[in-house]
C-alpha positions in Angstrom: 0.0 0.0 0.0 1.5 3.6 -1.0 0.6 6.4 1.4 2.1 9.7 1.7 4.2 11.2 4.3 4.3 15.2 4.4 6.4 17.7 5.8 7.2 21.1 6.3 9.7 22.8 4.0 12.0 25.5 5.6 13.6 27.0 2.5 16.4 30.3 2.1 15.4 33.4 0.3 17.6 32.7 -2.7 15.3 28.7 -2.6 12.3 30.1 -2.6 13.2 32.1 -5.9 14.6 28.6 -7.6 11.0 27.2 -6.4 9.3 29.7 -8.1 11.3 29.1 -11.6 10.4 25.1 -11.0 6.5 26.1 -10.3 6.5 28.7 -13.3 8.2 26.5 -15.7 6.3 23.1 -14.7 2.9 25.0 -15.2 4.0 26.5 -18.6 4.4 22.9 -19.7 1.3 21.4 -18.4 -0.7 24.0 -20.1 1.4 23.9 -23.3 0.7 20.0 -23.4 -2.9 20.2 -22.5 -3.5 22.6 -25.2 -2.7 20.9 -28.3 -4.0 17.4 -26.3 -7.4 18.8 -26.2 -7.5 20.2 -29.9 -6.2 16.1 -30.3 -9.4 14.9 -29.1 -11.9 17.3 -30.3 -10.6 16.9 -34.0 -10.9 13.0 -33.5 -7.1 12.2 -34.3 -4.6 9.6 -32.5 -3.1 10.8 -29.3 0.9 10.8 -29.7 2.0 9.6 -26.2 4.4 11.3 -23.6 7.0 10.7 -25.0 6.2 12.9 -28.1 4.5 15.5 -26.4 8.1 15.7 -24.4 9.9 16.1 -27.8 7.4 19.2 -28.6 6.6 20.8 -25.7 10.3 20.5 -24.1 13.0 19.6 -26.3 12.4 21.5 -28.8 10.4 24.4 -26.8 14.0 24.9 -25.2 15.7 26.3 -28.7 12.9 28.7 -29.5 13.4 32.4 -27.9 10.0 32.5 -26.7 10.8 29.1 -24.2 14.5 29.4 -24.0 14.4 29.9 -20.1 13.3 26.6 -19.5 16.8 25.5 -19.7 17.4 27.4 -16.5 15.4 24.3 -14.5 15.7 20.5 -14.0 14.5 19.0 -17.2 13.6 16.0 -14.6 11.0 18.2 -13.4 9.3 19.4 -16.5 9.5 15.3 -17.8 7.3 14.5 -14.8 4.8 16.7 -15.5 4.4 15.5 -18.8 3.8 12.1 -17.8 1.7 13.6 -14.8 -0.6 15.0 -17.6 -0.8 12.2 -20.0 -1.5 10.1 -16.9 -4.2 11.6 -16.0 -5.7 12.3 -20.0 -5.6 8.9 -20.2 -7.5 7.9 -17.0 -10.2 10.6 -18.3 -10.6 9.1 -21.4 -10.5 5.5 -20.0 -13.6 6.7 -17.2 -15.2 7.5 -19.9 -16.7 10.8 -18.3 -16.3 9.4 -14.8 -13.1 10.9 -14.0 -12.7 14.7 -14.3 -10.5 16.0 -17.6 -7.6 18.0 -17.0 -7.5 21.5 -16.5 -5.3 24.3 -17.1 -3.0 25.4 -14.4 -3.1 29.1 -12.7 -0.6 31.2 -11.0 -3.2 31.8 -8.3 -3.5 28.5 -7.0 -1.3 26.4 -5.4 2.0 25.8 -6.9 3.9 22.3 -6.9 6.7 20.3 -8.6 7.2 16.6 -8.7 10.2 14.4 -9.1 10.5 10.5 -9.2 13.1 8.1 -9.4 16.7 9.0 -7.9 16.6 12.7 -9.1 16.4 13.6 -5.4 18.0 12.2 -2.4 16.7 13.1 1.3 19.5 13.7 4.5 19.3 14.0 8.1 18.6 17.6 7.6 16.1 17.6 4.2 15.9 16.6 1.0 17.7 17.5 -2.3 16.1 19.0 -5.1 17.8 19.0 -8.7 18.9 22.7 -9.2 17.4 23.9 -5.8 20.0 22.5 -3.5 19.3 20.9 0.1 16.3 22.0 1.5 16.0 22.3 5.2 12.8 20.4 6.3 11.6 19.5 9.7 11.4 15.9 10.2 8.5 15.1 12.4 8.5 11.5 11.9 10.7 8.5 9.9 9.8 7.4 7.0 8.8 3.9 6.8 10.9 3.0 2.9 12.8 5.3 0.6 10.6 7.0 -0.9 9.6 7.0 -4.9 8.8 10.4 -5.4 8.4 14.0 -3.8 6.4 16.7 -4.7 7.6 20.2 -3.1 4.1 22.2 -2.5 3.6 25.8 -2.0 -0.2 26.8 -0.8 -1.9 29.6 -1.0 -0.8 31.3 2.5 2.8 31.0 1.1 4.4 27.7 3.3 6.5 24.9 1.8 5.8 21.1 1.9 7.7 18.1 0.8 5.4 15.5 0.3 6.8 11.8 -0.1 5.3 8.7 -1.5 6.6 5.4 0.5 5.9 1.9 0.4 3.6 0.8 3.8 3.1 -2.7 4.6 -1.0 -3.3 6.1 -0.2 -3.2 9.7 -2.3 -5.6 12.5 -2.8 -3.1 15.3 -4.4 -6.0 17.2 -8.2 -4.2 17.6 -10.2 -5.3 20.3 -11.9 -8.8 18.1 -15.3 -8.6 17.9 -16.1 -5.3 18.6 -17.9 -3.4 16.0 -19.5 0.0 16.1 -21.9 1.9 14.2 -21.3 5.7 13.3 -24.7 7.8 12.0 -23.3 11.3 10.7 -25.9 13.9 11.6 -26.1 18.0 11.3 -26.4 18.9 15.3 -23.7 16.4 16.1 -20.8 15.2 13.9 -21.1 11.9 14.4 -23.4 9.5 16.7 -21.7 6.0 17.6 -23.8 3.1 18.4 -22.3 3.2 21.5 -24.0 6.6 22.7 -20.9 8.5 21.8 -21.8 12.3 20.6 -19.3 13.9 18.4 -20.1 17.4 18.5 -18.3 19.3 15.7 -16.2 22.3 17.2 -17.4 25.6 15.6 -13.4 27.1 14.2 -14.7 29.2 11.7 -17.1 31.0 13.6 -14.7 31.4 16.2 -12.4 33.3 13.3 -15.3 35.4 12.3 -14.5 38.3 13.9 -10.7 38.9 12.8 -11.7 37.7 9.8 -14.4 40.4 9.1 -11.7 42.6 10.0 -9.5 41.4 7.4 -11.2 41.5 4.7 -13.0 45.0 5.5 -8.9 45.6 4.9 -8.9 43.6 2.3 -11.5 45.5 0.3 -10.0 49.1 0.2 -6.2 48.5 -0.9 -5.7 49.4 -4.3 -6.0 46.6 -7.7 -2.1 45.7 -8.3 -0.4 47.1 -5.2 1.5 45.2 -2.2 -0.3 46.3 0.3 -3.4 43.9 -1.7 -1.1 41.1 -1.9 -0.1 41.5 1.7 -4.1 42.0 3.1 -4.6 38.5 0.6 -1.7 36.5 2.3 -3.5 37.7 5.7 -6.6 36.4 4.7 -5.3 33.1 3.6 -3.4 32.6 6.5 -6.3 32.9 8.4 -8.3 30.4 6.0 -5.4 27.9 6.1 -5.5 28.0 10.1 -8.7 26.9 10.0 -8.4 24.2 7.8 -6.0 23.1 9.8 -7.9 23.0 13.0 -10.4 21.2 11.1 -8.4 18.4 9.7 -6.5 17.8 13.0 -10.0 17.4 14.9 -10.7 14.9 12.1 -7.8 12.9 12.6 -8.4 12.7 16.2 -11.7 10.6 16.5 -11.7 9.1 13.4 -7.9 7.3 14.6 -8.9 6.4 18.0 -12.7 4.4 16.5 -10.4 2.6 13.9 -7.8 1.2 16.3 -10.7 0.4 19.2 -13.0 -1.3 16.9 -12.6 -4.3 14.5 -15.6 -3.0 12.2 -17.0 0.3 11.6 -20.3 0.8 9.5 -20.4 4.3 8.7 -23.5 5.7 7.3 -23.4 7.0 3.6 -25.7 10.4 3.5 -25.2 14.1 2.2 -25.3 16.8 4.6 -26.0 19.3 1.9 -29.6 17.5 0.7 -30.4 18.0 4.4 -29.7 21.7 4.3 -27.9 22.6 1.0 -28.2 26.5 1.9 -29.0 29.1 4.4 -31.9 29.2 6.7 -32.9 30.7 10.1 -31.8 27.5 11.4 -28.0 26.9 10.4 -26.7 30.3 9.3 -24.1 30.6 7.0 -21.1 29.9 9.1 -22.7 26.7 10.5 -23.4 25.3 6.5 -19.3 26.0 6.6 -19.1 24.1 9.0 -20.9 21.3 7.6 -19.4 21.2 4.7 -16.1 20.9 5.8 -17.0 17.9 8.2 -18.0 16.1 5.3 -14.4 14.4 5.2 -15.3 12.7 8.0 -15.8 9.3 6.6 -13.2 9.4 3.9 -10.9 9.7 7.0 -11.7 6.6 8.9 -11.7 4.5 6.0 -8.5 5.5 5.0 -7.1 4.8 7.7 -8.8 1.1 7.7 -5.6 -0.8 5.6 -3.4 0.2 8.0 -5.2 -0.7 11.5 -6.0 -4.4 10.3 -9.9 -3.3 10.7 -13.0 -3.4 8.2 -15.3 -0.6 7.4 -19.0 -0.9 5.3 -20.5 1.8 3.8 -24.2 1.7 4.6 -26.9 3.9 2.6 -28.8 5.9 4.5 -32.3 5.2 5.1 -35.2 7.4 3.2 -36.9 8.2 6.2 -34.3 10.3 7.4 -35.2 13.2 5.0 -38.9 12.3 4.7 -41.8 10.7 6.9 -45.5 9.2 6.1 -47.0 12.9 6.1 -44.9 14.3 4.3 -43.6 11.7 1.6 -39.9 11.4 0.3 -38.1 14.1 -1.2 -38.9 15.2 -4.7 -35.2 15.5 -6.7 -37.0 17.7 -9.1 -38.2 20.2 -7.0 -34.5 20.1 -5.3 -32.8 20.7 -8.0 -34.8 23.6 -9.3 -34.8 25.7 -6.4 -32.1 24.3 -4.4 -34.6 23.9 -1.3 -35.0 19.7 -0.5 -39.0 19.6 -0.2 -40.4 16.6 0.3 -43.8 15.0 -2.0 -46.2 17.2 -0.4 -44.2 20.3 -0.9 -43.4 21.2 2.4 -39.9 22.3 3.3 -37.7 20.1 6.5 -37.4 21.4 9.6 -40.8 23.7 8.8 
């Protein structure tokens, strides 16, 4: 089983400007593969392959004037995200639809570079990058096996992560045998175990409201294309990213310690959004955030399932839990017109 390992990057001034030549150069190539790619398709013709599209779009992009700094970067770097890109062209066109087609990359969002093979090396104090040099990185915790491949990821709020692909055998935690539980996800509480357990969801954005009003009242009178906007931005996404980051480490919490007490977990399969997909009197705005990011919730505990030596089920949620004998099921036609669940006889939940 491959997981992934991440860690914080701690990179010099003089790095961080070799990063951003690896991020600038590796989206120029996505996008300048994914162009001609989807023309490809539309017109109906054979797709040539990575290892043409590496002969256009870097090979010979390199002698032209318009592409000549590409030179200036590890041609390891652009390779892999050539194959990256026909990867995932081909497991779009294999899904038939199912899968999501590629997109084209922006500056905006965040930035990353991958490497494979033994392009990179990690040390006792980092990791190696090809035309970067030896990036100072924090390690919080071993890696199990040499890893395959990194990917160096910049986010939004501006931090650096090495993320590492490794080799994890399924572990046998030794569960407690025979004891199962049952975990019904709800709106007013997180998560209800079969036990009696109540997982109420803590409320972290509401709790940032405030300096987060502030920031963006800030936010909203700097001037289109000065620093002082791309300083009140970083603010803001610093802010964001702190909260996504309380969120995910509550996650982890419960959803690790009802894997490895448990040797099954049934986890019910329902949408919170059906149940209230936007705001009403009775879960404001803030609280619908809240719900929505929650939503991971499952995904969590059965991911971490392989490596406990447990067994999860999926179970679909029962109608009557967004309908009753008055009021008949929900109508999907009416839902997705006005965005309101009603149920058969047209009245609204919770009304």
């Amino acid at each position: 089983m491959q997981v992934r390992y991440r860690y914080r990057l701690y990179p010099t001034p003089g790095q961080k400007q070799a990063l951003a030549r690896q991020f600038g150069c590796c989206h120029v190539v996505w996008n300048d593969v994914l162009a001609p790619s989807q023309s490809i398709y539309q017109e109906g013709r054979k797709y040539p392959g990575g290892g043409e599209l590496q002969r256009r779009c870097i090979t010979q992009a390199k002698r032209t004037e318009e592409r000549s700094w590409l030179s200036e970067v590890s041609a390891s770097v652009l390779q892999q995200s050539v194959r990256d890109l026909d990867k995932a062209f081909r497991f779009w066109w294999e899904s038939k639809g199912k899968v999501r087609a590629p997109r084209f990359k922006k500056r905006s969002t965040a930035q990353s570079a991958r490497i494979c093979g033994r392009d990179f090396r990690t040390t006792d104090r980092g990791v190696h990058f090809p035309k970067v040099g030896e990036l100072k990185l924090h390690w919080s915790r071993p890696l199990p096996s040499p890893p395959s491949s990194c990917t160096i990821v910049k986010d939004c709020p501006g931090r650096y992560f090495a993320s590492f692909v490794v080799d994890l055998e399924d572990r046998d935690l030794s569960p407690v045998f025979g004891q199962n539980i049952g975990i019904d996800l709800g709106l007013a509480s997180l998560a209800v175990t079969s036990d009696g357990e109540k997982i109420a969801p803590p409320k972290f954005l509401r709790a940032a409201l405030k300096p987060l009003r502030r920031l963006q009242r800030n936010l909203k009178h700097k001037q289109r294309g000065s620093n002082r906007l791309a300083l009140a931005r970083l603010r803001v996404a610093k802010l964001h990213a702190k909260v996504a980051d309380r969120r995910l480490d509550f996650l982890h919490k419960p959803s690790t310690r009802l894997i490895h007490e448990n040797q099954a977990v049934c986890i019910e399969e329902k949408s919170t959004a059906l149940a209230c997909p936007q705001p009403t009197p009775f879960y404001p705005r803030p609280e619908l955030a809240e719900r929505g990011a929650f939503s991971k919730f499952p995904g969590k505990s059965i991911g971490l399932i392989p490596v406990a030596g447990a067994s999860a089920w999926l179970v679909p949620g029962l109608p009557g839990h967004h309908g009753g004998g008055l009021c008949g099921p929900v109508e999907p036609h009416h839902a997705h017109r006005t965005g309101i669940p009603r149920f058969a006889g047209g009245r609204r939940p919770g009304l």
